[in-house]
One Martini backbone bead per residue (centre of mass of N, CA, C, O) as a GRO file, in nm:
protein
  229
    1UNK     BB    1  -2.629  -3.585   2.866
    2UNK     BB    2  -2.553  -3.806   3.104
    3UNK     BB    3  -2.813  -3.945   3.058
    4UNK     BB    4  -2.825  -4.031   2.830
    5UNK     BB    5  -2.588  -4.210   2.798
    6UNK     BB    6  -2.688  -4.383   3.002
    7UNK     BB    7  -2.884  -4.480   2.806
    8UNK     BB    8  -2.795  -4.575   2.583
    9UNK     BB    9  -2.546  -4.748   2.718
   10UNK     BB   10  -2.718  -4.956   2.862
   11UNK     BB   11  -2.860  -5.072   2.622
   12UNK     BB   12  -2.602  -5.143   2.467
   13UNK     BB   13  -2.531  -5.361   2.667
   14UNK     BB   14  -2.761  -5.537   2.664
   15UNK     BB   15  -2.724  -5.625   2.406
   16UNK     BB   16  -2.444  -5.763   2.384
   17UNK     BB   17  -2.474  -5.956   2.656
   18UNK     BB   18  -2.682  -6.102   2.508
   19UNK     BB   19  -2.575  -6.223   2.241
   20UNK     BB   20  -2.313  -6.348   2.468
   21UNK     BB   21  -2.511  -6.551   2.575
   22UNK     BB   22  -2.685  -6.698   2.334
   23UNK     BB   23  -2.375  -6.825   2.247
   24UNK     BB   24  -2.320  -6.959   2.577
   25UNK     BB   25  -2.280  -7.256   2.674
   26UNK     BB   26  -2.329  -7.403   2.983
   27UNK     BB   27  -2.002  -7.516   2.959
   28UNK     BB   28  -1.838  -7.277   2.911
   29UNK     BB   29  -1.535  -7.135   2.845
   30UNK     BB   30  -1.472  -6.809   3.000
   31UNK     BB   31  -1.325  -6.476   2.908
   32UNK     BB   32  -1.281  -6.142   3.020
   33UNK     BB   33  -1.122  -5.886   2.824
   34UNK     BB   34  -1.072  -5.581   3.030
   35UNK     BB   35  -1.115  -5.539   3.320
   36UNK     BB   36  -1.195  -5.332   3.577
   37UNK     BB   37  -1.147  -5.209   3.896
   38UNK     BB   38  -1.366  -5.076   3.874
   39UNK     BB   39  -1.783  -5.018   4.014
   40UNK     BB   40  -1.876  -4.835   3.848
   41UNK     BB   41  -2.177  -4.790   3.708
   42UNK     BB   42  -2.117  -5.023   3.399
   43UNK     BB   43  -1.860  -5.166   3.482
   44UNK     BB   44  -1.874  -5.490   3.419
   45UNK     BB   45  -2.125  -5.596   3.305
   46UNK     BB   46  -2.109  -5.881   3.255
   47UNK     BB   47  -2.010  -5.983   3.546
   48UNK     BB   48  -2.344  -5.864   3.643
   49UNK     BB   49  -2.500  -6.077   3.440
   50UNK     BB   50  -2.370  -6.361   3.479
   51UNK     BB   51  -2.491  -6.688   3.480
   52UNK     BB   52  -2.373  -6.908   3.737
   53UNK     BB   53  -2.580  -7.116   3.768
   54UNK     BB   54  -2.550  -7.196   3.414
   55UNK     BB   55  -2.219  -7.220   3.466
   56UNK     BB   56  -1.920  -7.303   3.476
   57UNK     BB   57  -1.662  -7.294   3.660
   58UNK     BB   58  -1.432  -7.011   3.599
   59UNK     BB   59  -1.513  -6.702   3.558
   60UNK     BB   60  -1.303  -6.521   3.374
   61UNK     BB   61  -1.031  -6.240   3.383
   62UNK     BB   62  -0.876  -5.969   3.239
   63UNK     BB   63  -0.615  -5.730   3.367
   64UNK     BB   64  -0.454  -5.471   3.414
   65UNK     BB   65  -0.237  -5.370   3.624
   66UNK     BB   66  -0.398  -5.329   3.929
   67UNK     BB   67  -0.626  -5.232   4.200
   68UNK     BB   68  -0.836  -5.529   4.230
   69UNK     BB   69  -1.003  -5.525   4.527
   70UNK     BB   70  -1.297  -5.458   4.435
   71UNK     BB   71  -1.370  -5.626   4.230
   72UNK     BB   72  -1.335  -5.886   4.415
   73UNK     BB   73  -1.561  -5.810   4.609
   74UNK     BB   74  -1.789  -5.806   4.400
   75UNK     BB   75  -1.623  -6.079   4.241
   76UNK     BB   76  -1.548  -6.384   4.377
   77UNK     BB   77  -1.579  -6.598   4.127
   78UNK     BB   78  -1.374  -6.440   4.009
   79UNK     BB   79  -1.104  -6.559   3.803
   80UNK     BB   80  -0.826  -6.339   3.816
   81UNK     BB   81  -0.610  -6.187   3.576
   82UNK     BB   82  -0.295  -6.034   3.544
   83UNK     BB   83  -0.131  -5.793   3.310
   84UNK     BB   84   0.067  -5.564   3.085
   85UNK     BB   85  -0.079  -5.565   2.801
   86UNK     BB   86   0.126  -5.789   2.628
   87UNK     BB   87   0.122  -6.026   2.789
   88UNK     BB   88  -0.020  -6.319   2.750
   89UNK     BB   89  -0.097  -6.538   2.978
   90UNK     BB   90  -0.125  -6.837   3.041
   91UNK     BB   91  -0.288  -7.150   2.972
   92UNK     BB   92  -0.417  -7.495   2.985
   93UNK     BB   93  -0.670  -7.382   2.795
   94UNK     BB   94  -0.925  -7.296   2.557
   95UNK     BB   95  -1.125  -7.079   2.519
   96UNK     BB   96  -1.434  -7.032   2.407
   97UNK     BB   97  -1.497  -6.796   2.507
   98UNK     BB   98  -1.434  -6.418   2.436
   99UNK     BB   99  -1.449  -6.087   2.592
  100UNK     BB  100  -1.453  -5.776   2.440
  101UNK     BB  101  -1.500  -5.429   2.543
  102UNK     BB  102  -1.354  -5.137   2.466
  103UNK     BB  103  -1.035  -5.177   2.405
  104UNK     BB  104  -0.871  -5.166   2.121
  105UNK     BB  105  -0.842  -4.829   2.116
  106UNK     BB  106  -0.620  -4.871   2.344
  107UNK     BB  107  -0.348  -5.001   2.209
  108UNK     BB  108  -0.283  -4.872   1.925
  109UNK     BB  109  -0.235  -4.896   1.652
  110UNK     BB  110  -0.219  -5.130   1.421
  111UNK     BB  111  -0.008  -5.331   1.488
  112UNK     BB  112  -0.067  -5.355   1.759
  113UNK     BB  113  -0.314  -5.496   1.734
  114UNK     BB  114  -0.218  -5.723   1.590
  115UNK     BB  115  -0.044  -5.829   1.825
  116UNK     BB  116  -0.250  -5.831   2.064
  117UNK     BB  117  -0.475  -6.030   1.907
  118UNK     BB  118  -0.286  -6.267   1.847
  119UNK     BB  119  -0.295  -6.324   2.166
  120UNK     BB  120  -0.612  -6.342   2.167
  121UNK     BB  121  -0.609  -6.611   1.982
  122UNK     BB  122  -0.421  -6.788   2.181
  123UNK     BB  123  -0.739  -6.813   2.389
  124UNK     BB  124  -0.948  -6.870   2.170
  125UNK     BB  125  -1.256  -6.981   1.963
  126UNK     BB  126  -1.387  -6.731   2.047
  127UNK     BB  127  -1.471  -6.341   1.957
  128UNK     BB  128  -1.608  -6.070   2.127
  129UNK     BB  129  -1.593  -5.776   2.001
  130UNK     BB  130  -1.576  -5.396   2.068
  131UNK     BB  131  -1.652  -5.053   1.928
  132UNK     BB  132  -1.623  -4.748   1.871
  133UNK     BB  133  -1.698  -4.470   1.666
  134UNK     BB  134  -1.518  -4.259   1.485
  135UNK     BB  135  -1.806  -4.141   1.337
  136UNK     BB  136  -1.925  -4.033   1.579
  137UNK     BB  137  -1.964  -3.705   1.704
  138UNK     BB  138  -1.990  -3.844   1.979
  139UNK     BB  139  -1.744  -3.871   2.240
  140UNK     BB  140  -1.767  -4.110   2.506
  141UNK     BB  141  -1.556  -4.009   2.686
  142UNK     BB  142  -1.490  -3.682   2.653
  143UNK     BB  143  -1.767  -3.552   2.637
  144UNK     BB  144  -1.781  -3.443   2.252
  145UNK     BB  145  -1.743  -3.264   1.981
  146UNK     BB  146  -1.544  -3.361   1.710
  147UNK     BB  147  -1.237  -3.348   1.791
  148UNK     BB  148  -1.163  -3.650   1.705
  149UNK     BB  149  -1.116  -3.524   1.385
  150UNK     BB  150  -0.897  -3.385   1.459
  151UNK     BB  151  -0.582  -3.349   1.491
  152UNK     BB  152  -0.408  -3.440   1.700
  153UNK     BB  153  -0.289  -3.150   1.810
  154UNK     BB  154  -0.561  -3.002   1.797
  155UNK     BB  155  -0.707  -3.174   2.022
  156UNK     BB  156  -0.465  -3.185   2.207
  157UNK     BB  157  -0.526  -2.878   2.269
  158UNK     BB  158  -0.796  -2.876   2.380
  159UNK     BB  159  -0.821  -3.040   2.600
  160UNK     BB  160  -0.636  -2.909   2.761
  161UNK     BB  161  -0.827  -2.661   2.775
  162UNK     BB  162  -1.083  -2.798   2.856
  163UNK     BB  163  -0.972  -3.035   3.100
  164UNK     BB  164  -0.908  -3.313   2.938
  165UNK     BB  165  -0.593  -3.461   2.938
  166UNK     BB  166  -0.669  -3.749   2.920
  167UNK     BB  167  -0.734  -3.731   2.608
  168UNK     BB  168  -0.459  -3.704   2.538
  169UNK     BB  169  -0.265  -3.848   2.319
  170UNK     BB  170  -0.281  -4.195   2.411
  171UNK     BB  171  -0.546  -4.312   2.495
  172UNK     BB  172  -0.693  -4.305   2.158
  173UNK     BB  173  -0.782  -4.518   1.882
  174UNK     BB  174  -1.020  -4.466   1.656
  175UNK     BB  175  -1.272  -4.686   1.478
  176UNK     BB  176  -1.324  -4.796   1.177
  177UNK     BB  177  -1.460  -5.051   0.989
  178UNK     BB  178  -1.210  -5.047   0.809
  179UNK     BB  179  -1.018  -5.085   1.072
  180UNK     BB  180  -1.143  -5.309   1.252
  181UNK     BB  181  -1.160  -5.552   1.007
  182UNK     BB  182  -0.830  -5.524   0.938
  183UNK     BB  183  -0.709  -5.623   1.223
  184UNK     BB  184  -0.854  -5.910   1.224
  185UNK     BB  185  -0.758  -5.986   0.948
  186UNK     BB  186  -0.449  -5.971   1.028
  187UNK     BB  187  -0.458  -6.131   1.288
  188UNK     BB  188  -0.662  -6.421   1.195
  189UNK     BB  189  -0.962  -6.365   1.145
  190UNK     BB  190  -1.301  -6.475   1.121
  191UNK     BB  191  -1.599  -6.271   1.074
  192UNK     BB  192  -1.890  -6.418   1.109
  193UNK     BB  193  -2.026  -6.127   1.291
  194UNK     BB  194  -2.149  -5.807   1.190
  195UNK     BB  195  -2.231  -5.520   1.379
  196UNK     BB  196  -2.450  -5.233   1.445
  197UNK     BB  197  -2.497  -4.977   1.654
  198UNK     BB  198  -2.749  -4.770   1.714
  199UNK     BB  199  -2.884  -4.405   1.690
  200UNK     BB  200  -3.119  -4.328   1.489
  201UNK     BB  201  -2.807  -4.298   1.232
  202UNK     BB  202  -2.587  -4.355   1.404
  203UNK     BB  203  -2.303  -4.516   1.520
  204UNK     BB  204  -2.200  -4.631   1.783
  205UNK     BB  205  -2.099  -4.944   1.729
  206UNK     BB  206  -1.911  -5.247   1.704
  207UNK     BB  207  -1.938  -5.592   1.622
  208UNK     BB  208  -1.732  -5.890   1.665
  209UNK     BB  209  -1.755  -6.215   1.547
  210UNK     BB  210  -1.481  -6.474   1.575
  211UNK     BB  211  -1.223  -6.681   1.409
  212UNK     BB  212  -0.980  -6.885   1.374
  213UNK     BB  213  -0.794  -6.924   1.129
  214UNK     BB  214  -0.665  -7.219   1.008
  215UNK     BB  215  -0.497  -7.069   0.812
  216UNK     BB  216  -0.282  -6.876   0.880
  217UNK     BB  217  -0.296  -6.486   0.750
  218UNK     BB  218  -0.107  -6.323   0.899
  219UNK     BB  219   0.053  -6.052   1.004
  220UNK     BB  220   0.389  -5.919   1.034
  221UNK     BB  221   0.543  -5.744   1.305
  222UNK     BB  222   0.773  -5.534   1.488
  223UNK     BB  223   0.626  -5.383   1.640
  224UNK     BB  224   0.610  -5.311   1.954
  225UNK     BB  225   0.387  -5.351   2.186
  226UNK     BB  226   0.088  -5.209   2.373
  227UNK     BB  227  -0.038  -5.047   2.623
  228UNK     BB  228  -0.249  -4.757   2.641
  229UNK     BB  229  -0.361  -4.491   2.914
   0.00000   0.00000   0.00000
């Protein structure tokens, strides 16, 4: 099962990385929001692709704080930002384009992730993001099946039966397609393009690729925002 996931998932991720290069033009200033610490497996695909020397520098880096000494030394050209999963950085102009990948689902329910995209409205002119579907059978996260469907209380009860612990509770808010578009539009994007990413009859995951739209119709909201993980 992990040799498939790991076929399957490379190929959607080769499939992403070309989209949103296609997309970003040789001038662009460009940065992912989202990456990881860790160096192992497809982590970072972005950054392990993103073809430096017809770019200019530099590739820029979004991550919550933690011990990315690894990251560093495997991308040391990547000018990597730190920050708490909920202020978003000043910088001192808006980037051309921005890549999120599986990140939206870790961030709390729907209030939070619109204002968490709110926070990502006001650093690019173009968003690239991207989620795993929560109607696919098999749980990415978990490698289990069905479990992510049932009642929070019944799934964290399995989870931690059988020893996946770290999935139960806070850890991810799975998002379907009308769940997805409505994050988005409720935080101020339009939609310019989105796709399914298929698996036999299953969708795998969502991409849509986003622009702030001119006259904001965001909708505000009070609860106060967070990355939970």
């Amino acid at each position: 099962m992990k040799k498939l996931k790991k076929l399957i998932s490379d190929r959607n991720r080769r499939g992403k990385f070309d989209l949103a290069m296609s997309m970003i033009p040789p001038t662009s200033k460009v940065i992912d929001i989202g990456v990881d610490p860790t160096i192992t497996g497809n982590t970072n695909y972005f950054e392990r692709g993103f073809n430096y020397k017809n770019n200019i520098w530099p590739l820029s880096a979004l991550g919550v704080k933690a011990d990315f000494s690894k990251f560093q030394k495997e991308f040391p050209l990547v000018n990597l930002h730190q920050f708490d999963g909920v202020n978003f950085p000043p910088f001192a102009s808006k980037f051309d384009f921005a890549f999120c990948n599986a990140v939206i689902e870790h961030v709390g329910d729907h209030n939070i992730r619109v204002k968490w995209l709110k926070g990502i409205k006001k650093l690019t002119e173009t968003l690239m993001i991207t989620t795993p579907n929560r109607w696919l059978p098999f749980e990415t996260h978990s490698m289990t099946f069905f479990f992510h469907w049932l009642p929070d209380n019944m799934r964290n009860y399995i989870y931690r039966k059988i020893g996946k612990e770290h999935f139960a509770n806070n850890y991810m808010w799975l998002l379907g397609e009308k769940d997805f578009k409505r994050d988005l539009r409720d935080a101020g994007f339009e939609i310019t393009y989105f796709q399914k990413n298929k698996f036999l009859f299953w969708t795998i995951d969502f991409v849509a690729i986003c622009k702030p739209l001119e006259h904001d119709t965001a909708k505000n909201y009070n609860t106060k925002p967070g990355i939970r993980t």
